[in-house]
PDB file of N, CA, C and O in Angstrom, chain B, residues numbered from 101:
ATOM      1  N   UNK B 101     140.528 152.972  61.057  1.00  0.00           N
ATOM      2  CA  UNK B 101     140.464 153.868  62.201  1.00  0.00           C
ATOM      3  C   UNK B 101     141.429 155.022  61.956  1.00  0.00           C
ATOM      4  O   UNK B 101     142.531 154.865  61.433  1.00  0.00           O
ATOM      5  N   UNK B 102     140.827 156.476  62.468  1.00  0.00           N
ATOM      6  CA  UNK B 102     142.132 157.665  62.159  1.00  0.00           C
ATOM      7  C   UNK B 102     141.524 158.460  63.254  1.00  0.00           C
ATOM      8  O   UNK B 102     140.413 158.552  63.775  1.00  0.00           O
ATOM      9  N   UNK B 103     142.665 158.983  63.390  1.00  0.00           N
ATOM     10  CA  UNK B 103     142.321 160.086  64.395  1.00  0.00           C
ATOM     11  C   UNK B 103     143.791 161.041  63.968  1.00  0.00           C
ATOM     12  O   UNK B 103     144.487 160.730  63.002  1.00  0.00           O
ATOM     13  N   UNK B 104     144.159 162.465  65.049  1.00  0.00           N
ATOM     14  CA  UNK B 104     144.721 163.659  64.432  1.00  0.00           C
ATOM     15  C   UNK B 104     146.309 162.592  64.810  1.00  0.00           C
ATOM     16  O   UNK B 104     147.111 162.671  63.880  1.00  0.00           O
ATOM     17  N   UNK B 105     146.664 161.923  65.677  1.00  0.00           N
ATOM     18  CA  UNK B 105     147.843 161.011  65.603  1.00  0.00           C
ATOM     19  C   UNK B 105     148.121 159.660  65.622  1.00  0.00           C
ATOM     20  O   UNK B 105     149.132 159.087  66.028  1.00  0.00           O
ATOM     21  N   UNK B 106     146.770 159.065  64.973  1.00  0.00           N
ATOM     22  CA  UNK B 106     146.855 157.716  64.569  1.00  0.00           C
ATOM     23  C   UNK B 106     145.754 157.424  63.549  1.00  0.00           C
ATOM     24  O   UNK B 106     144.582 157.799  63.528  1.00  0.00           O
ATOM     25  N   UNK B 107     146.565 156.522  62.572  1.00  0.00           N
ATOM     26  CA  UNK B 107     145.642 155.823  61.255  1.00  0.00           C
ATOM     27  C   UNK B 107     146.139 154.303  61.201  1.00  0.00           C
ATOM     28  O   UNK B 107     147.334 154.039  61.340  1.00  0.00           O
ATOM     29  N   UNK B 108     145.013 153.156  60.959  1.00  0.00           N
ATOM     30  CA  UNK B 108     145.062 151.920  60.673  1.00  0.00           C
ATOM     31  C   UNK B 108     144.640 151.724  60.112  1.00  0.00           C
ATOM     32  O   UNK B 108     143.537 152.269  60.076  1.00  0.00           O
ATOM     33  N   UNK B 109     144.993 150.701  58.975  1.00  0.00           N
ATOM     34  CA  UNK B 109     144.299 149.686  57.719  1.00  0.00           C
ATOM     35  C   UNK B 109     143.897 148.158  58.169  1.00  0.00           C
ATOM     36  O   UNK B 109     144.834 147.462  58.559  1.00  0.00           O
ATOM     37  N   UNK B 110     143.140 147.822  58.158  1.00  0.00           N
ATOM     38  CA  UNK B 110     142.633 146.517  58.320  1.00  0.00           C
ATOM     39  C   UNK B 110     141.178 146.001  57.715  1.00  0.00           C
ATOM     40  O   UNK B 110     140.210 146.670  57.355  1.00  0.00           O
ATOM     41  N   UNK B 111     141.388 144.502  57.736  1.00  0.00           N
ATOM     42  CA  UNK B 111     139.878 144.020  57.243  1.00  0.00           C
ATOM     43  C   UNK B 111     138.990 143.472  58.300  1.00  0.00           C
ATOM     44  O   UNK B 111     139.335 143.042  59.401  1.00  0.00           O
ATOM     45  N   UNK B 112     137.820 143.551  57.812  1.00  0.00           N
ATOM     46  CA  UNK B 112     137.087 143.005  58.648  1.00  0.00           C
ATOM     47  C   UNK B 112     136.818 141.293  59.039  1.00  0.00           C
ATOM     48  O   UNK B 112     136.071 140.839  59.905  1.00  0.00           O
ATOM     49  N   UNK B 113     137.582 140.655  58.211  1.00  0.00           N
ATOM     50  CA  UNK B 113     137.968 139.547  58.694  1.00  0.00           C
ATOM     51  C   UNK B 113     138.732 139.065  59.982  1.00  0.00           C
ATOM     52  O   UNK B 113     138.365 138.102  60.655  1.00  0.00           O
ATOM     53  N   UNK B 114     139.739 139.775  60.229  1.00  0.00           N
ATOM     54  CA  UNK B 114     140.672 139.401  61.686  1.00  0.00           C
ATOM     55  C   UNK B 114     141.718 139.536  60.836  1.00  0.00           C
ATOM     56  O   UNK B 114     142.635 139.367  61.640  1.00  0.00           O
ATOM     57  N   UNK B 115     142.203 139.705  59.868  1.00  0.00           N
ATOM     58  CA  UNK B 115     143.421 139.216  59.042  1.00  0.00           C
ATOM     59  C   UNK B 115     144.563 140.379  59.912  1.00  0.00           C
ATOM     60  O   UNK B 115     144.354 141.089  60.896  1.00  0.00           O
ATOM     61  N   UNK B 116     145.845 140.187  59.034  1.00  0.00           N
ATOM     62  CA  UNK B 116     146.913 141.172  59.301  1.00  0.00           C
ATOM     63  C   UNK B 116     146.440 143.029  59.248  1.00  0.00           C
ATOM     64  O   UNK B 116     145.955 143.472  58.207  1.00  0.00           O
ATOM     65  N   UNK B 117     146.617 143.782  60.247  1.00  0.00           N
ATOM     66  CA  UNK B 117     146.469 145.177  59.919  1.00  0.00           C
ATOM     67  C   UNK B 117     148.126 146.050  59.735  1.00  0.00           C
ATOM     68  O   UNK B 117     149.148 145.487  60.126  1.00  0.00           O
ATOM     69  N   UNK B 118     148.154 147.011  59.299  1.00  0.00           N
ATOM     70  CA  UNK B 118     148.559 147.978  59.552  1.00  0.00           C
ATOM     71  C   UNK B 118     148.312 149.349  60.327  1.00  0.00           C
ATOM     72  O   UNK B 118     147.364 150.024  59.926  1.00  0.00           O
ATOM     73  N   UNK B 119     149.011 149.796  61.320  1.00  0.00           N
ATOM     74  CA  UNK B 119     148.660 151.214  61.951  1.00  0.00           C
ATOM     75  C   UNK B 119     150.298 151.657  62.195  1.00  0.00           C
ATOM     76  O   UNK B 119     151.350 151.019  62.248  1.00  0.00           O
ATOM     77  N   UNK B 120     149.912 153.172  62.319  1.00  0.00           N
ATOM     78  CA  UNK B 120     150.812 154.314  61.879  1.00  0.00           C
ATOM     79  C   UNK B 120     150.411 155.363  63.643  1.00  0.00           C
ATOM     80  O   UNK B 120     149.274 155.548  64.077  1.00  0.00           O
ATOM     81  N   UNK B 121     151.237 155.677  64.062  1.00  0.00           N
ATOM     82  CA  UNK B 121     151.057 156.051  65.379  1.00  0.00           C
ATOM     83  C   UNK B 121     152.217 157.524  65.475  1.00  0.00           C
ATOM     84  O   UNK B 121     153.388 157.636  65.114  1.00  0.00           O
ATOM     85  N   UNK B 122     151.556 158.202  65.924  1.00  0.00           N
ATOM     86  CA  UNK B 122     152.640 159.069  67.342  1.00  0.00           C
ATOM     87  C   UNK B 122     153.049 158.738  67.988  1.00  0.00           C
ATOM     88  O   UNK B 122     152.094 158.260  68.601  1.00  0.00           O
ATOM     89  N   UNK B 123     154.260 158.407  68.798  1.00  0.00           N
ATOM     90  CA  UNK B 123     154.445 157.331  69.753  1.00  0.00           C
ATOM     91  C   UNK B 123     153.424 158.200  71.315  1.00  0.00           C
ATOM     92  O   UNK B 123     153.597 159.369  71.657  1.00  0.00           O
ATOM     93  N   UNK B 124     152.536 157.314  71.919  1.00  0.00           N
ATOM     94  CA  UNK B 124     152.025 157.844  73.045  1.00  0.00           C
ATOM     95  C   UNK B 124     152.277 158.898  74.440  1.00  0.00           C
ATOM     96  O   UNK B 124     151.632 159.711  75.102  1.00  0.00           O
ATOM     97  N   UNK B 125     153.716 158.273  74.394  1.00  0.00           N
ATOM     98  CA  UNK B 125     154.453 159.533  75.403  1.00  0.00           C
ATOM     99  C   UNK B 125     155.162 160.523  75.064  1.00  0.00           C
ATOM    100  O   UNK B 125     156.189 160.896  75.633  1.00  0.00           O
ATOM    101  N   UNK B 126     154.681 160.975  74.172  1.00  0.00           N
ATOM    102  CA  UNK B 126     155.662 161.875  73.489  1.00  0.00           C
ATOM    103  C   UNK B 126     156.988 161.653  73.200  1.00  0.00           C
ATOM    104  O   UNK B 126     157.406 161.882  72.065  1.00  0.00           O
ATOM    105  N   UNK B 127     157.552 161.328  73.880  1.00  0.00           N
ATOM    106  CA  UNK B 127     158.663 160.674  73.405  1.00  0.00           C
ATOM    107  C   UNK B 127     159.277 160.227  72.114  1.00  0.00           C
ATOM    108  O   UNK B 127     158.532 159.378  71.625  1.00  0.00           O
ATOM    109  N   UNK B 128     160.429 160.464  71.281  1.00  0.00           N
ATOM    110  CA  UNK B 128     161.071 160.067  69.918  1.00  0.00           C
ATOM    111  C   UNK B 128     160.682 158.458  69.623  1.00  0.00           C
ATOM    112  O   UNK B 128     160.671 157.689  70.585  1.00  0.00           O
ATOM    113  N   UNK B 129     160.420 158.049  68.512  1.00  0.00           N
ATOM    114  CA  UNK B 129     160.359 156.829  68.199  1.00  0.00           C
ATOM    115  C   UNK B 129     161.713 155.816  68.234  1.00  0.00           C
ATOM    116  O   UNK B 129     162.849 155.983  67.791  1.00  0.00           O
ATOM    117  N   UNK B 130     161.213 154.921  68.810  1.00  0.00           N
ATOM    118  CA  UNK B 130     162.157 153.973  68.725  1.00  0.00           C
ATOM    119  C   UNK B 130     161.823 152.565  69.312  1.00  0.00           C
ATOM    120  O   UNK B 130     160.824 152.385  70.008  1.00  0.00           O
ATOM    121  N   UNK B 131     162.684 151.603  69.004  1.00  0.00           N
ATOM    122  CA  UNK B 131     162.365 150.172  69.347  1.00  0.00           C
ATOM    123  C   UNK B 131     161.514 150.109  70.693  1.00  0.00           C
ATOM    124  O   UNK B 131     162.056 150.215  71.793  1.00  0.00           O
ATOM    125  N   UNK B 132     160.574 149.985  70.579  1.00  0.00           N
ATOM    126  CA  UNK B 132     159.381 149.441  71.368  1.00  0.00           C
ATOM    127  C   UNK B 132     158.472 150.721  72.373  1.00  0.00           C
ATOM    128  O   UNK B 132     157.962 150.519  73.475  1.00  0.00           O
ATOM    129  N   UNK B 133     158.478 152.099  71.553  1.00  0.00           N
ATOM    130  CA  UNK B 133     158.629 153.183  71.219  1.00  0.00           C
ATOM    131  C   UNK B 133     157.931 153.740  70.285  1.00  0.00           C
ATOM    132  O   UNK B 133     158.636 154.665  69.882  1.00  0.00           O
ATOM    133  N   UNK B 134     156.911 153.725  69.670  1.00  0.00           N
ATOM    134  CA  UNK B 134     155.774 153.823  68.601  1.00  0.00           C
ATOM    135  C   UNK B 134     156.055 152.928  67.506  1.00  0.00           C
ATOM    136  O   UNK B 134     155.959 153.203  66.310  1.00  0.00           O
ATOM    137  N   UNK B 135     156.511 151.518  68.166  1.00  0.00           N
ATOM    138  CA  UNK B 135     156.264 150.041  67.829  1.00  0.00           C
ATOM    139  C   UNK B 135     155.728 148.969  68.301  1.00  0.00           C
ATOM    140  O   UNK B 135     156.221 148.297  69.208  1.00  0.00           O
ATOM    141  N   UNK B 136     154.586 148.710  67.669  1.00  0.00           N
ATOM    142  CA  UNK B 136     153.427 147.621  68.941  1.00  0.00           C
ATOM    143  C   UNK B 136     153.012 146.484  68.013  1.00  0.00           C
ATOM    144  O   UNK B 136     152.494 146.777  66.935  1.00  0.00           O
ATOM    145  N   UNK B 137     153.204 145.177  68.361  1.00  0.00           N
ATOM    146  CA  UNK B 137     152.398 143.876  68.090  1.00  0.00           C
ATOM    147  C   UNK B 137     150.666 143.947  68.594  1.00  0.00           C
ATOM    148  O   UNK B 137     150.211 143.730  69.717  1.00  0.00           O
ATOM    149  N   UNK B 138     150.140 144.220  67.690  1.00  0.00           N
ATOM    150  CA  UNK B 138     148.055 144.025  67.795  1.00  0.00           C
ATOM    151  C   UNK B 138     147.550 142.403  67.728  1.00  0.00           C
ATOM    152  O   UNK B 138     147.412 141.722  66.712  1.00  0.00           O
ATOM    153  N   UNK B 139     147.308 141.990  69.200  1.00  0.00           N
ATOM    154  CA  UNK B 139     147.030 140.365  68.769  1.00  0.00           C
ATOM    155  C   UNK B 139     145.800 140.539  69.123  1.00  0.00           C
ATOM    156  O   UNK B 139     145.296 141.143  70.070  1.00  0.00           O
ATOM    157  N   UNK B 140     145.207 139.725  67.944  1.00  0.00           N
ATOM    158  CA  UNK B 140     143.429 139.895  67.922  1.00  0.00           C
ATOM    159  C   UNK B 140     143.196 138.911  68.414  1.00  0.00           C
ATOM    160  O   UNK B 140     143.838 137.881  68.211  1.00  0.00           O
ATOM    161  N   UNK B 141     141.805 139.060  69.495  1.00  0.00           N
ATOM    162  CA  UNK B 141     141.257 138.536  70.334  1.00  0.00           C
ATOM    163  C   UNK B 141     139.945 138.104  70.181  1.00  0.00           C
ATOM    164  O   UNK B 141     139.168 138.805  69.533  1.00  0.00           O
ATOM    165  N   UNK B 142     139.484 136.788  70.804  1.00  0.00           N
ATOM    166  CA  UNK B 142     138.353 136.053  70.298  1.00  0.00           C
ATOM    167  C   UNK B 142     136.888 137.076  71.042  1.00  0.00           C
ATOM    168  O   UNK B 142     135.794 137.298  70.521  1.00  0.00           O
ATOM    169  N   UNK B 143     137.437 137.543  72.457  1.00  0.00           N
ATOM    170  CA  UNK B 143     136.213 138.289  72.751  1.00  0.00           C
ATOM    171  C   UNK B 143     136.633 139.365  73.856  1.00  0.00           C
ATOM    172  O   UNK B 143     137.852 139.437  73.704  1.00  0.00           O
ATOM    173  N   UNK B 144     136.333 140.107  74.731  1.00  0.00           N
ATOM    174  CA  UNK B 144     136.826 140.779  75.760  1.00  0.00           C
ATOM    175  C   UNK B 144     137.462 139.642  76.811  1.00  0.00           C
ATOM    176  O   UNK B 144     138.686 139.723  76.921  1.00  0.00           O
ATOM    177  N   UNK B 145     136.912 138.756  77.477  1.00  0.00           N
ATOM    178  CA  UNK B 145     137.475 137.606  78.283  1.00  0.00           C
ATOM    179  C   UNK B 145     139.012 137.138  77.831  1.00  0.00           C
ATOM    180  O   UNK B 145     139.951 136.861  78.577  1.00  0.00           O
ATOM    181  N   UNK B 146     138.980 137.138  76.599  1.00  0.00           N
ATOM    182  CA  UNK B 146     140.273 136.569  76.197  1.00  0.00           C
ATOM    183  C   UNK B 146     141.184 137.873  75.946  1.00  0.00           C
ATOM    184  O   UNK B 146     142.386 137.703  76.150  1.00  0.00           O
ATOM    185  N   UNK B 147     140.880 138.812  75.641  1.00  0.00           N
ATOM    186  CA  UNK B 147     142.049 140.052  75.849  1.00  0.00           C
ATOM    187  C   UNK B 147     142.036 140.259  77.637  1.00  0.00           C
ATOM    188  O   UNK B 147     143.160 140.706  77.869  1.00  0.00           O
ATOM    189  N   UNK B 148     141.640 140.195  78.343  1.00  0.00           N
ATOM    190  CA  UNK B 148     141.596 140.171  79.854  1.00  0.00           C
ATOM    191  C   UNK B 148     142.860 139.285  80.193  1.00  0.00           C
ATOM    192  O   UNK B 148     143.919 139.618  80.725  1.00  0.00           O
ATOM    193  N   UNK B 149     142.306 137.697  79.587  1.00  0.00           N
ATOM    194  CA  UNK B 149     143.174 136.809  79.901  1.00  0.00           C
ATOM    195  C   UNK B 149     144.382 137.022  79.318  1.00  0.00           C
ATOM    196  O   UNK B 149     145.402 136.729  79.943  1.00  0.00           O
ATOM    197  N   UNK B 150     144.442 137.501  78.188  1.00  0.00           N
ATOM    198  CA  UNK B 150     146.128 137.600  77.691  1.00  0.00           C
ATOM    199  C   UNK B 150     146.531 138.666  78.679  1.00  0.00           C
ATOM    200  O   UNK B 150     146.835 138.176  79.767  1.00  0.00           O
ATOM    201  N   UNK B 151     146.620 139.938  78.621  1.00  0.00           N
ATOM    202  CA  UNK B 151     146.766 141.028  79.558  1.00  0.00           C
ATOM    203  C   UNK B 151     147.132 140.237  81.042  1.00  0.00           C
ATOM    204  O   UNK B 151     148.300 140.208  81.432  1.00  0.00           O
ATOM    205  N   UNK B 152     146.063 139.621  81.804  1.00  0.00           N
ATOM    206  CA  UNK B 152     146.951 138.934  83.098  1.00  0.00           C
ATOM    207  C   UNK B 152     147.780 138.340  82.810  1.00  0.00           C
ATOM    208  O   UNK B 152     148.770 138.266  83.538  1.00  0.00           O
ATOM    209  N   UNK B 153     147.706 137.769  81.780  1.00  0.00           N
ATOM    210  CA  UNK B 153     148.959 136.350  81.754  1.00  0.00           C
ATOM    211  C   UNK B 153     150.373 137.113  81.319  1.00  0.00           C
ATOM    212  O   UNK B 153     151.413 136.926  81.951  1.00  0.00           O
ATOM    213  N   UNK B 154     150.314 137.729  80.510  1.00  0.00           N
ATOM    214  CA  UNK B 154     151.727 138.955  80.209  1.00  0.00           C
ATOM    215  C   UNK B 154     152.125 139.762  80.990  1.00  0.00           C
ATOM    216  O   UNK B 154     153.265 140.178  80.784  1.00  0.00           O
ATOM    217  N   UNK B 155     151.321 140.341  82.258  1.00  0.00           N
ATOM    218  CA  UNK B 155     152.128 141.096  83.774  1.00  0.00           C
ATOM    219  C   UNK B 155     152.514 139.759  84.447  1.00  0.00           C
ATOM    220  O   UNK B 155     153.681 139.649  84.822  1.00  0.00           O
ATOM    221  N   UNK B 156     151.481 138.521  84.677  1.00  0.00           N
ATOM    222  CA  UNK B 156     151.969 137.595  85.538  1.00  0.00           C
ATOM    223  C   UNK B 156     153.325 137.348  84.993  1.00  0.00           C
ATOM    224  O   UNK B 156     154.196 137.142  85.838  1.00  0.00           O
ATOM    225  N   UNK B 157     153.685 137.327  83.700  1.00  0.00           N
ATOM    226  CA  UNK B 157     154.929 136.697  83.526  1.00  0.00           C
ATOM    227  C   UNK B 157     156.047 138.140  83.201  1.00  0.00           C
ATOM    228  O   UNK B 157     157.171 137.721  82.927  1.00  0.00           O
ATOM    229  N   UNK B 158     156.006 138.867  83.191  1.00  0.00           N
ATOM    230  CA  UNK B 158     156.707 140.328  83.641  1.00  0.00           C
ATOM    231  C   UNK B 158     157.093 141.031  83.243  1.00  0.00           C
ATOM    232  O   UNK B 158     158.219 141.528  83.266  1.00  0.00           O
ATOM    233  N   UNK B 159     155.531 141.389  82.413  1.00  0.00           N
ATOM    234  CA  UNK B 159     155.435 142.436  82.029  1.00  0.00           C
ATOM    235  C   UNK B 159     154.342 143.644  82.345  1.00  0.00           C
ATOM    236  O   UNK B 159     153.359 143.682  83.086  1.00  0.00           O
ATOM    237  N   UNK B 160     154.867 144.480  81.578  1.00  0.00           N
ATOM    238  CA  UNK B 160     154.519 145.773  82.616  1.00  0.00           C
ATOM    239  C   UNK B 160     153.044 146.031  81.853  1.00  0.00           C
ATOM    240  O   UNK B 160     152.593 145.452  80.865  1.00  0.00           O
ATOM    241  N   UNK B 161     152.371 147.260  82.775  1.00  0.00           N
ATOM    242  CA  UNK B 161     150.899 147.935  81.742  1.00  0.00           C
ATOM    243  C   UNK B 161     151.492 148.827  81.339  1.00  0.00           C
ATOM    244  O   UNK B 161     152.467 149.409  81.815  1.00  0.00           O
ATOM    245  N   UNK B 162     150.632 149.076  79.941  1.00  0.00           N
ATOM    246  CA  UNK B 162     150.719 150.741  79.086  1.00  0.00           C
ATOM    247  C   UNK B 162     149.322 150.986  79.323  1.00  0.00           C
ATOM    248  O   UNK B 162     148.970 152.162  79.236  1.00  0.00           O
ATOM    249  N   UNK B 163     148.121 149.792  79.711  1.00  0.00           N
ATOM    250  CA  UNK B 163     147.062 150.370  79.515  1.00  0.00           C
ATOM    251  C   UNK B 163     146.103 149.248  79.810  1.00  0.00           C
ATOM    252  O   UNK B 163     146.061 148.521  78.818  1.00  0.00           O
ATOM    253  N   UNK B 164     145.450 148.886  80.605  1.00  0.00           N
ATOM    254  CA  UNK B 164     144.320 148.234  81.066  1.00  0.00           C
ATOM    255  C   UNK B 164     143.675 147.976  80.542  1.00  0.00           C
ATOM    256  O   UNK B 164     143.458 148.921  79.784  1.00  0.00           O
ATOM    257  N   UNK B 165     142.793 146.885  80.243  1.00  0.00           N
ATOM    258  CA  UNK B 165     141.978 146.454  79.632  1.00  0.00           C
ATOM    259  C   UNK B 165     140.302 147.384  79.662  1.00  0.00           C
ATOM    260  O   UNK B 165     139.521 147.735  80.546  1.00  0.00           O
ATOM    261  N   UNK B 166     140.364 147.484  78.230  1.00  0.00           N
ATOM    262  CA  UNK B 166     139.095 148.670  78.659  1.00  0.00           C
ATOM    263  C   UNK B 166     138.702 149.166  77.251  1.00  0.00           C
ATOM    264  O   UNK B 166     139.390 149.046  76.237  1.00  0.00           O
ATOM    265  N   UNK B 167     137.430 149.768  77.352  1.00  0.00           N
ATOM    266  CA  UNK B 167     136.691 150.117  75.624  1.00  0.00           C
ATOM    267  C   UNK B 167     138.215 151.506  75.393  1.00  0.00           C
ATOM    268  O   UNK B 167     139.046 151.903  76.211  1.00  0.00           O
ATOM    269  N   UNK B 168     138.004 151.846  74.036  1.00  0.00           N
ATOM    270  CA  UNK B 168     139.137 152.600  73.715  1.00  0.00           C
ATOM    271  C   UNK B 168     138.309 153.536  72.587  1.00  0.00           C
ATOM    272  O   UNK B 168     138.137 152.918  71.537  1.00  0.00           O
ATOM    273  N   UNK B 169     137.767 154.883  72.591  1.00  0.00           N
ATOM    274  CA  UNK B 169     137.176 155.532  71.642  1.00  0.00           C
ATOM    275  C   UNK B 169     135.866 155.102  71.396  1.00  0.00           C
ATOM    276  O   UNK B 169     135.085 154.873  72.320  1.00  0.00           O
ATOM    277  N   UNK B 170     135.554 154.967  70.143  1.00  0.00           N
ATOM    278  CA  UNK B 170     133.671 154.639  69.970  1.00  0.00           C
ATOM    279  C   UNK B 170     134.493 153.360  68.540  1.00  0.00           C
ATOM    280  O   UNK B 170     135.540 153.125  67.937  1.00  0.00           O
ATOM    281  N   UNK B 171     132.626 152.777  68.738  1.00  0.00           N
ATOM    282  CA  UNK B 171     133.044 151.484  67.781  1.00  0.00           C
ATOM    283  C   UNK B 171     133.103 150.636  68.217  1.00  0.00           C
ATOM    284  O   UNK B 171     133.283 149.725  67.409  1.00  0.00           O
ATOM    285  N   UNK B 172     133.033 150.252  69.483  1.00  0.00           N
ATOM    286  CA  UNK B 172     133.164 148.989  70.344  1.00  0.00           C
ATOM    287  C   UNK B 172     134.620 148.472  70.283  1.00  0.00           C
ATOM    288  O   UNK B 172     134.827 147.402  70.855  1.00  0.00           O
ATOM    289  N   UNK B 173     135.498 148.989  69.763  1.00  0.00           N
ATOM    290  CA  UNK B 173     137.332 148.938  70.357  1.00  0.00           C
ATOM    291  C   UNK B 173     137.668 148.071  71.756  1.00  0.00           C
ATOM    292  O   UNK B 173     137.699 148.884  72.680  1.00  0.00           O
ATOM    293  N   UNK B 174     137.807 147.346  72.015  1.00  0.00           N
ATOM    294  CA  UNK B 174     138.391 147.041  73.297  1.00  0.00           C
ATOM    295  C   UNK B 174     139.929 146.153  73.228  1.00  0.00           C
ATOM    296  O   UNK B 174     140.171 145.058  72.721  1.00  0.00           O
ATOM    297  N   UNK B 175     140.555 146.829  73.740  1.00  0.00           N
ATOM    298  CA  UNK B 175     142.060 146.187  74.317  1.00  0.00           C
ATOM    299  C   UNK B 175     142.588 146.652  75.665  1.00  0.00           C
ATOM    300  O   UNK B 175     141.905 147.187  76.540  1.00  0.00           O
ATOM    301  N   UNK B 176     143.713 146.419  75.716  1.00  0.00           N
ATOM    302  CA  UNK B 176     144.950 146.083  77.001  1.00  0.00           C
ATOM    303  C   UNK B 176     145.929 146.170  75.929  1.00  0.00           C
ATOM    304  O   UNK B 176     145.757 145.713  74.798  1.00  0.00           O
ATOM    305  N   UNK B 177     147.243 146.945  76.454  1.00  0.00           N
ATOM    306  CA  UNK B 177     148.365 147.191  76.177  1.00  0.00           C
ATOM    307  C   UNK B 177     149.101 146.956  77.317  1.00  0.00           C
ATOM    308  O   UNK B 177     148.665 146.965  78.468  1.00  0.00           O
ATOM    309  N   UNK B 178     150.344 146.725  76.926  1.00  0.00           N
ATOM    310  CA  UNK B 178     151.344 146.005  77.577  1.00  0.00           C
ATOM    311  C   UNK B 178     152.674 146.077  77.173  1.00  0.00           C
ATOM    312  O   UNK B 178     152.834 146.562  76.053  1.00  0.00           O
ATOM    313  N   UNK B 179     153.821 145.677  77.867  1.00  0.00           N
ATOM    314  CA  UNK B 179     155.366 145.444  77.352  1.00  0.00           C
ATOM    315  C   UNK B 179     155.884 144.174  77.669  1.00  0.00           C
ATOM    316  O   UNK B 179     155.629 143.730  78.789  1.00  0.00           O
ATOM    317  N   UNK B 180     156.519 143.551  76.941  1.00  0.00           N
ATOM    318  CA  UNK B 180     157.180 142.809  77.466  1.00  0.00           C
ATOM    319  C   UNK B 180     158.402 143.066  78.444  1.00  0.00           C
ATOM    320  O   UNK B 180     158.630 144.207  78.846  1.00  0.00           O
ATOM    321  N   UNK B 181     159.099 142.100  78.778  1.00  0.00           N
ATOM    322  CA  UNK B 181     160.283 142.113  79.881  1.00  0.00           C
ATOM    323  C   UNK B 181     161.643 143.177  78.967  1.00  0.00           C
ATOM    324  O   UNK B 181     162.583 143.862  79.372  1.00  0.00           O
ATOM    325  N   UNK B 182     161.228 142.917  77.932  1.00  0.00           N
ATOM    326  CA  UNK B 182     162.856 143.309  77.035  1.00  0.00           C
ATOM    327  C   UNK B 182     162.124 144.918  76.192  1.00  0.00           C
ATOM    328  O   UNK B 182     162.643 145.692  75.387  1.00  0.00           O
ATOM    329  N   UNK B 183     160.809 144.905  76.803  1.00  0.00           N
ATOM    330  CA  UNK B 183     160.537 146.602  77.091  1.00  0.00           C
ATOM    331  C   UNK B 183     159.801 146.942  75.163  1.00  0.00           C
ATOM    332  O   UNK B 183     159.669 148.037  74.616  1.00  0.00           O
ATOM    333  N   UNK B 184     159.428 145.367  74.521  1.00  0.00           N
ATOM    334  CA  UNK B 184     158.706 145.651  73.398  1.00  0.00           C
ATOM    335  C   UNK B 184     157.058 146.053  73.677  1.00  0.00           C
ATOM    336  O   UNK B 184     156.714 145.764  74.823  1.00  0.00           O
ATOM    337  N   UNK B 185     156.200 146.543  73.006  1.00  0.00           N
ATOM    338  CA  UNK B 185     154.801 147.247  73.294  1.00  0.00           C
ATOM    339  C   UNK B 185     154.051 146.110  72.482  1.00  0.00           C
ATOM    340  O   UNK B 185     154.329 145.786  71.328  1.00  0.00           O
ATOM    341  N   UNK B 186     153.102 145.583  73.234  1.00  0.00           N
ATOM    342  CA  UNK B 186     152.187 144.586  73.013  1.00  0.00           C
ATOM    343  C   UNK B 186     150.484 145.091  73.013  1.00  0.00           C
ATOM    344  O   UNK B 186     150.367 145.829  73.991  1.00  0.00           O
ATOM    345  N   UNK B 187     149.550 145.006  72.510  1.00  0.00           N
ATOM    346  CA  UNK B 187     148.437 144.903  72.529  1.00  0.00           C
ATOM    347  C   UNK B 187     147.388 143.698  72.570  1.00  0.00           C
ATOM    348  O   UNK B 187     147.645 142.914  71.656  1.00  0.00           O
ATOM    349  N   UNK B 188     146.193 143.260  73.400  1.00  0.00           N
ATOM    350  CA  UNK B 188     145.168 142.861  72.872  1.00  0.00           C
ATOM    351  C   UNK B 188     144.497 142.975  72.942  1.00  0.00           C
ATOM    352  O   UNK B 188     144.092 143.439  74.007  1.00  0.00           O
ATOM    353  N   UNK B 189     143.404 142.621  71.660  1.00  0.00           N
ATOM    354  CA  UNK B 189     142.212 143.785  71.496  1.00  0.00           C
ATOM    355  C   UNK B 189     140.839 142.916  70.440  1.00  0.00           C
ATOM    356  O   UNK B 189     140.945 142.044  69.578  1.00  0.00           O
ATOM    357  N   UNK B 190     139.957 143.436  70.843  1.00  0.00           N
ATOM    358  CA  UNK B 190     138.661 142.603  70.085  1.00  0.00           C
ATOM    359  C   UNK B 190     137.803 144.003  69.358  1.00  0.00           C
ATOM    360  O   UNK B 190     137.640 145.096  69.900  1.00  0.00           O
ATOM    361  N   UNK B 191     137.529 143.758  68.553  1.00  0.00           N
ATOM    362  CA  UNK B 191     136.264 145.104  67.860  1.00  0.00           C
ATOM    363  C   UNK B 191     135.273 144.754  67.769  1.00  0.00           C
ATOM    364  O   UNK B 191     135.252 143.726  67.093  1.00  0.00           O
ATOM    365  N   UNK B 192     133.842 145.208  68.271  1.00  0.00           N
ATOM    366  CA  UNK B 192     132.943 145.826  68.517  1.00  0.00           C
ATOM    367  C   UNK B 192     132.290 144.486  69.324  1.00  0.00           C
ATOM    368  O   UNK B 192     131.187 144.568  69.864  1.00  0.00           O
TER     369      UNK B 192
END
């Protein structure tokens, strides 16, 4: 995936990716700050369910569960309590 402020490497297996970001709010990079954990998800239901279960326990949204660009992309972003940037997300 690339776009003019983000590029990712990954396989089409589910395995480990890499992505390279702008941090989203403009804002300078830093710890938890155009730094995000991508946990891959078995289908949309289960990125839903992670997403509730990570505000229920208190953390905040960066971003609702929802398609993201073209390609069939879907995640939820999130923070944890100690303010790290979380994702989960299923493709296509």
């Amino acid at each position: 995936m690339e776009s003019d402020t983000f590029i990712a490497w990954g396989s089409h297996d589910g395995s480990a990716g890499l992505g390279l970001t702008v941090p989203f709010n403009g804002e300078p990079m830093s710890v938890g700050n155009g730094v995000m954990v991508a946990l891959a998800a078995k289908d949309k239901d289960e990125v839903n369910r992670i997403y509730k279960l990570a505000l229920s326990l208190g953390g905040t949204c960066e971003g609702p569960p929802g398609p993201r660009g073209e390609g069939g992309f879907y995640a939820a972003y999130f923070r944890d309590p100690e303010g790290n940037k979380l994702n989960a997300f299923v493709m296509g």
